[in-house]
C-alpha positions in Angstrom: -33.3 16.5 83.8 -33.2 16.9 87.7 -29.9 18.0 88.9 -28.2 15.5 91.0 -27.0 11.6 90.0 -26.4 9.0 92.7 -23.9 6.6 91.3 -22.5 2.8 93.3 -19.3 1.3 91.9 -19.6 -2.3 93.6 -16.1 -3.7 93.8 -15.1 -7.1 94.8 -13.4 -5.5 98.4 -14.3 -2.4 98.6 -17.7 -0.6 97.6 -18.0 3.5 96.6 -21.3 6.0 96.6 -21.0 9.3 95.5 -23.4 12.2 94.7 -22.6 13.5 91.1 -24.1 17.0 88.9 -25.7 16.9 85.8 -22.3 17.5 84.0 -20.2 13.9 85.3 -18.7 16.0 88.3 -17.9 14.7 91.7 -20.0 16.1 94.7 -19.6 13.9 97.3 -18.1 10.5 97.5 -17.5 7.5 100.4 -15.6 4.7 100.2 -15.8 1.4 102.8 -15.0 -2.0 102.8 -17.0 -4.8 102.3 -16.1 -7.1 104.7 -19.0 -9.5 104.6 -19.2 -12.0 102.2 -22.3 -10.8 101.4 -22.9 -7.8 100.0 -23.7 -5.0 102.7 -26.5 -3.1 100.9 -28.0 -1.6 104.5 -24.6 0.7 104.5 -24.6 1.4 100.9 -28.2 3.0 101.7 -27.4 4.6 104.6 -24.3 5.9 102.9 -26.4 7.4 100.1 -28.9 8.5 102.6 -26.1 10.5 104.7 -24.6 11.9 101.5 -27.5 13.1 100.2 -28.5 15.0 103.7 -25.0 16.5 104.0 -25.2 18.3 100.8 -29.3 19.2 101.4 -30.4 17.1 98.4 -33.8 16.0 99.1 -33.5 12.5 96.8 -37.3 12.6 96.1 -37.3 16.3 94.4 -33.6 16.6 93.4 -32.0 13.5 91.9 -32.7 11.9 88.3 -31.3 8.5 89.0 -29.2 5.6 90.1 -26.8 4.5 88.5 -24.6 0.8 89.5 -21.5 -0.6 88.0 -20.5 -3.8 89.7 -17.1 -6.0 89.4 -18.9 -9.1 87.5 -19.4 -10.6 84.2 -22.7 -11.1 83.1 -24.7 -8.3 84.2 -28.0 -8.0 82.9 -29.0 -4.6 82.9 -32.8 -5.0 82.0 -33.6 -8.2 84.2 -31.3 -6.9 87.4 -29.6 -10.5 86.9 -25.7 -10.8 87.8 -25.1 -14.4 86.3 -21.4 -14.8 88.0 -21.4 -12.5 90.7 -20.1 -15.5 92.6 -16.6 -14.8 91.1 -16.2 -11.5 93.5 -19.0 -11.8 95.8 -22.6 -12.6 96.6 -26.0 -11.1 97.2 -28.6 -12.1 99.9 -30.8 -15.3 98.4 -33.6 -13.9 95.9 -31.9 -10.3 95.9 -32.2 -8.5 92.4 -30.3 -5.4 92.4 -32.5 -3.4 90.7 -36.1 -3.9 92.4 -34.1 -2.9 95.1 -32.8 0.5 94.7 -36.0 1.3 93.0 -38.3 0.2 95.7 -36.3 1.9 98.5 -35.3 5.4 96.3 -38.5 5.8 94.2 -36.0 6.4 91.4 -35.5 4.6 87.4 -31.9 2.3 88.5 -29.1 1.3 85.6 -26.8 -1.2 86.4 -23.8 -2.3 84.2 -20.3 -4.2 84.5 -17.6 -2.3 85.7 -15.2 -1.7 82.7 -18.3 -1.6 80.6 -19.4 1.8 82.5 -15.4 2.7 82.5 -16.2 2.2 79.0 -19.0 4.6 78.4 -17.1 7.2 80.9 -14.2 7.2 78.5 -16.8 7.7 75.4 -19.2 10.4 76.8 -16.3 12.1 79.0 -12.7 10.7 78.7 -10.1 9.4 76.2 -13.1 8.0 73.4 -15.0 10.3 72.8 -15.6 11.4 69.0 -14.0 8.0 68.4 -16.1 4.9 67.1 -14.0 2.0 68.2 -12.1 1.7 71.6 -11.0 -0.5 74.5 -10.7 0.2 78.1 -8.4 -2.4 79.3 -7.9 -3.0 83.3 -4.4 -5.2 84.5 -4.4 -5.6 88.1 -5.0 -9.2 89.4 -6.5 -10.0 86.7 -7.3 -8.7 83.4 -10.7 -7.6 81.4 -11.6 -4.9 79.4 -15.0 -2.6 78.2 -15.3 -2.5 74.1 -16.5 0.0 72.4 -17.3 -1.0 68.9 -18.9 1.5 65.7 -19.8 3.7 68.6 -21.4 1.4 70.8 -21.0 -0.7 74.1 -20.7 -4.3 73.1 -22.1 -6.6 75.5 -22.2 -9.8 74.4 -25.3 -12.6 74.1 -24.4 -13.6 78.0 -23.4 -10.2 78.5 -19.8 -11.4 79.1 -18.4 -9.4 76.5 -14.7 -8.2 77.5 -13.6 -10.9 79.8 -10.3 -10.8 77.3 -8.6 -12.1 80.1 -9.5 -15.7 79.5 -8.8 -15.8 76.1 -6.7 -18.7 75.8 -2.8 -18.1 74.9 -0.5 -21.2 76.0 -0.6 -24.8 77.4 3.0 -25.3 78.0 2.6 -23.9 81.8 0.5 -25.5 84.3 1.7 -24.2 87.0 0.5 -20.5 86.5 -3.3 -19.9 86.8 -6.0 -16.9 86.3 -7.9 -16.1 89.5 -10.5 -19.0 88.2 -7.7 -21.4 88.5 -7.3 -22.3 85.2 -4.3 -22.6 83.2 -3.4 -21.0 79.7 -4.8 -18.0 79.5 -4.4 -14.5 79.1 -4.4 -13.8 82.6 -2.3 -16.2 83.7 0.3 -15.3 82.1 0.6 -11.3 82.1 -1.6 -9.9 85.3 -0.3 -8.8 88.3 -1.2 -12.3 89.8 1.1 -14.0 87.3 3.9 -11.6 87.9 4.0 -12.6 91.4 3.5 -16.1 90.6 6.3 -16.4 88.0 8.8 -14.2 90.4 8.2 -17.3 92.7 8.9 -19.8 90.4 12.1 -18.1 89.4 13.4 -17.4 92.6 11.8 -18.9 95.1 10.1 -16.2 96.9 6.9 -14.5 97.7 6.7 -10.9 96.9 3.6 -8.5 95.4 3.2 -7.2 92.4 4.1 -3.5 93.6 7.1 -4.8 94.7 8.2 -6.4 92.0 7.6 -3.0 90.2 9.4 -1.1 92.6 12.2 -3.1 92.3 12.0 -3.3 88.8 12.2 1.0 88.5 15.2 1.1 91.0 17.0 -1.7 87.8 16.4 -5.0 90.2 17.9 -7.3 87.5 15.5 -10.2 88.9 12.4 -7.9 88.9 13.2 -6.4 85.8 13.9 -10.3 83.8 10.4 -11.1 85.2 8.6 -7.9 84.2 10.4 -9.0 81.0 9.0 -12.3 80.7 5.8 -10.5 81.2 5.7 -8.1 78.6 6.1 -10.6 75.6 3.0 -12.5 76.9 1.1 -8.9 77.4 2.1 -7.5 74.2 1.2 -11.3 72.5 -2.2 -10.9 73.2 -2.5 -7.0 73.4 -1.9 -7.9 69.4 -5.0 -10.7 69.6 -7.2 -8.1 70.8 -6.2 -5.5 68.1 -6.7 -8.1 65.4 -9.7 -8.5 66.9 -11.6 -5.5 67.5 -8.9 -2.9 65.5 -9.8 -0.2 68.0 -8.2 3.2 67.5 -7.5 3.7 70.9 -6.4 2.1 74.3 -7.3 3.2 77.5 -5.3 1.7 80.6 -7.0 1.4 83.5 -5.8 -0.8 87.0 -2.8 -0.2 89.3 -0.4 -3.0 87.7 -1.1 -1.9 84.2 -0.1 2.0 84.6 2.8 1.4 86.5 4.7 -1.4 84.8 3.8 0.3 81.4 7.1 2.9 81.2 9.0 -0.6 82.7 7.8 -2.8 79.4 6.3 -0.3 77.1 8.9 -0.5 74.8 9.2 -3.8 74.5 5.2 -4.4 74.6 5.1 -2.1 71.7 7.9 -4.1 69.5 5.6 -7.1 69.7 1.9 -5.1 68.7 4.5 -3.9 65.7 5.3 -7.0 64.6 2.0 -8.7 64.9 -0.7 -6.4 64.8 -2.4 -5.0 62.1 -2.3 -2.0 63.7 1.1 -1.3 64.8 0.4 2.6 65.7 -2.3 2.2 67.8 -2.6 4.7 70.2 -2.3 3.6 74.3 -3.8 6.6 76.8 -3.4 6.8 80.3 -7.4 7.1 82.0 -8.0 10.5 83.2 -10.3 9.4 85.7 -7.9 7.9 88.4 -10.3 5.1 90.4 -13.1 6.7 89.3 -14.1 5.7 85.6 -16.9 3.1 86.6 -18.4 5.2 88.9 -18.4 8.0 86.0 -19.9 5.8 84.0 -22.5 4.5 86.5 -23.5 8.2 86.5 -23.3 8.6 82.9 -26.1 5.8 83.0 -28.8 8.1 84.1 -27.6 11.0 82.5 -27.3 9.3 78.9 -29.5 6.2 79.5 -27.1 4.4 76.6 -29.1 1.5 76.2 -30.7 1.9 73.1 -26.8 1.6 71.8 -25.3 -1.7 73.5 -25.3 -4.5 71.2 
């Protein structure tokens, strides 16, 4: 193996390159917004390109790979295809991902979902590995997660596998809705979208997530009844997905999720006790900070998993 990996975590706002080593460790990484709707892939080649020359890799000689996680269901890894990107963002007419990168680098490309390469980061280099079945489980605006099932990355027939978030939970409120607009599901009831949205409709004002939390850690009694509310509809279908899958471990991942967790962990946990199957399963804070899909982007080329996705 050659010893550098370029890695691209495609976001919906905001897009990240870096330059890893042969071991999963950070060289060099940029950051920028996309502020197009359509994805800017000039900057994210000039942005390799630049890396690359500021460290004296020659990309030709030096690196192995590129690796891509991207913030959609329905990723095709062996086709290139993103079958919802339209969800986060789009691509120029006729694009495919993957001729791309290889006809401008030269180099063997791997693209994957985003929590599905948090996924693998966690089991080659984080909180899974030596375990056979595990979630990595995102709350921010919305909710998702990247299964890990008898050791390998399920996927799905669509390759939608994960998108927990729209399991549906409840029809008795209309008026709070996932970032599809729909109403009933997961989502829509216990991300950071639907804490600000039932705040509203409790007392009549608009305020963030992060707020919400903030006021909720200095004992707000409004913040903290909402965060409330919250947690039984978080911990209802945390249990669904333990049924489910009966992983041994969950990794948390997304802003909302690791700081509202020592807010409503206790009561979250009363729920999964009472409902689950599994009522010690095991929650772990990721290790990686923002970085676990770009880890696992990386750990595409350096483990090129796909003989073990089903």
């Amino acid at each position: 193996m050659k010893k550098y990996i370029i890695a691209i975590d495609m976001g919906g706002t905001h897009i990240r390159t870096a330059i890893f080593d042969k071991d999963s460790r950070i060289l060099s990484l940029e950051s920028f917004h996309n502020s197009h709707s359509i994805v800017d892939i000039k900057k994210i080649k000039d942005s390799i390109r630049a890396q690359s020359n500021n460290l004296a890799i020659d990309i030709n000689r030096d690196v192995d790979g590129i690796g891509i996680a991207i913030a959609s269901p329905g990723v095709n890894p062996a086709t290139g295809k993103v079958n919802w990107n339209k969800l986060t963002f789009t691509f120029p007419k006729n694009f495919n991902i993957l001729n791309e990168f290889r006809k401008e680098f030269k180099k063997p490309v791997f693209i994957e979902n985003d929590l599905n390469s948090a996924a693998l980061a966690e089991l080659y280099v984080g909180n899974l590995q030596g375990k056979k079945n595990g979630l990595v489980i995102t709350v921010s605006t919305g909710i998702g997660a990247g299964i890990i099932s008898n050791g390998f990355l399920l996927r799905g027939s669509n390759y939608t596998a994960g998108e927990i978030g729209h399991m549906f939970i409840n029809d008795n409120d209309k008026e709070l809705v996932c970032n599809r607009g729909d109403f009933g599901c997961w989502e829509a009831f216990a991300s950071a979208k639907s804490t600000e949205q039932r705040y509203y409709k409790k007392y009549k004002k608009q305020i963030s997530a992060k707020e919400i939390i903030k006021l909720a850690q200095k004992g707000n009694k409004k913040a903290l009844s909402v965060l409330k509310d919250i947690s039984f509809w978080f911990g209802l279908g945390l249990s669904n997905i333990i049924n489910i899958l009966d992983p041994e471990v969950i990794v948390m991942y997304g802003n909302f999720f690791l700081n509202s967790w020592p807010l409503f962990k206790k009561d979250v946990l009363k729920i999964i006790q009472k409902r689950s199957f599994n009522p010690s399963i095991k929650f772990k804070r990721t290790k990686f900070g923002d970085n676990g899909s770009l880890i696992g982007a990386a750990n595409l080329v350096i483990h090129k998993p796909y003989e073990t996705i089903v």
